[in-house]
Phi, psi and omega in degrees: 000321174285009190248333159280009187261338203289338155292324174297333178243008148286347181244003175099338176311323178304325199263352162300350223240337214029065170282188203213202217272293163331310162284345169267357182264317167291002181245010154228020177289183159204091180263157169355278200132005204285180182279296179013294187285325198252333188304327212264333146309326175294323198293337208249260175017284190283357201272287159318314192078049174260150180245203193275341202284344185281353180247108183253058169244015155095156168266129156226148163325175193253170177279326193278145202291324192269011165283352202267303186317313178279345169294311173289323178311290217267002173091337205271170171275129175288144190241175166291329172301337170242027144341107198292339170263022184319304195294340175277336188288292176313331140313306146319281164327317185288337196277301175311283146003285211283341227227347167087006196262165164346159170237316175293156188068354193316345216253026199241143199288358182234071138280156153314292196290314175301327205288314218266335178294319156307351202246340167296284207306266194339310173284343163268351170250341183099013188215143183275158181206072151257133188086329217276130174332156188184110157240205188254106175309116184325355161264353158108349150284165168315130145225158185252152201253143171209154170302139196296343175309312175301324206277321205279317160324319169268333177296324163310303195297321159326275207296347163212067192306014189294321184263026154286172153285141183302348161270349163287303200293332176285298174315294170304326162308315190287276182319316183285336188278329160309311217276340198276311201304330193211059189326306150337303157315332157292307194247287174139184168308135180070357265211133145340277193298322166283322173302316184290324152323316167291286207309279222296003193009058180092352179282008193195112148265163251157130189199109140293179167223189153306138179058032173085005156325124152211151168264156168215157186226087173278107174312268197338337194236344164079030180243110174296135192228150176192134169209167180250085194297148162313271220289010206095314178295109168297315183331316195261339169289027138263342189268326183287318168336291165342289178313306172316317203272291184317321184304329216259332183100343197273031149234173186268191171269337167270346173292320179296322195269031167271321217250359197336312204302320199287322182282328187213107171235130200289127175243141206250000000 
């Protein structure tokens, strides 16, 4: 996600928009569903002059169970806002805006806004992907199939951006410093990525994905991370994550002893 936000802030939109630090940090989460999460989408929504109908990335229940709870106390329907990719969609929808193109269909693989995302992915990763297997993500966008290498290769280029062009370099620069400042806005309560993140006060960013992907990106050190579970399973992409991240040195033992949960996790 974060390699899908770099066009909303290469292209001027965030800033046309006067969006902030907060909507670029929700437009590379996969959050909860907290009111947090959703308050600041709605909020970027009108801002922009987005309705709910513009977003075609589906209503889902929220992940945390006691914001899901409070939707049945109150009767209401879960919406696209509260989407764990609400903040991407919208970013998506702001760049289409910012850019006078279509709005409808945004989520289809040859708009503009997938094609100009694609060509970002290539150039943050080193591969041409004409061609490259693609299927339809449970939020209705296009992924793309890339090597796991590649992947850990565009997280470096987060982390040390020197052989971009300066607006690349400006951008990825922008996005990291968002992604560090507001951990909470990635995920959210309980959450892998915020926890570790809060301890790690900004020396480790950190993102799962889907089917057990998950990324990490360490400025200081200029090194990008990426793995894959076989099977899927976050239980075990969060503990090797850890385990990876812990290797490299860039927290200290008492920032891991905030975090205990994260390195040995109990399956009950």
């Amino acid at each position: 996600k974060s390699l899908r936000a770099i066009p909303l802030v290469e292209g001027g939109a965030l800033d046309a928009f006067g969006l902030g630090d907060e909507e670029l940090a929700l437009a590379c989460a996969a959050h909860n569903g907290e009111a947090r999460h959703t308050q600041l989408a709605r909020s970027w929504a009108e801002r922009v002059g987005l309705t709910l109908d513009d977003y075609e990335c589906g209503a889902q229940v929220p992940y945390d169970p006691a914001s899901a709870e409070d939707l049945i106390r109150r009767g209401e329907a879960p919406s696209a806002f509260h989407n764990n990719c609400s903040g991407k969609h919208s970013g998506f929808l702001t760049t289409a805006k910012h850019k006078g193109e279509r709005l409808k269909g945004y989520v289809r693989y040859e708009h503009p806004v997938q094609q100009r995302i694609l060509g970002v992915m290539e150039q943050m990763t080193g591969q041409d992907l004409f061609g490259a297997p693609w299927g339809v993500d449970g939020c209705s966008i296009p992924t793309i199939g890339i090597p796991l290498g590649a992947i850990a290769y565009a997280m470096a280029r987060i982390a040390d951006p020197v052989d971009l062009p300066d607006a690349r370099a400006e951008a990825v620069t922008r996005i990291a410093a968002a992604w560090g400042r507001h951990p909470f806005l990635i995920g959210g309560t309980g959450t892998f990525d915020t926890a570790l993140m809060e301890a790690a006060g900004g020396a480790v960013l950190v993102k799962g994905g889907a089917e057990g992907v998950g990324c990490a990106v360490i400025p200081e050190q200029g090194i990008g991370i990426a793995l894959k579970i076989e099977d899927g399973a976050a239980r075990a992409r969060e503990v090797a994550l850890a385990a990876l991240i812990r290797s490299t040195g860039a927290l200290s033992e008492a920032q891991w002893a905030r975090v205990p949960q994260l390195l040995t996790a109990p399956l009950l």
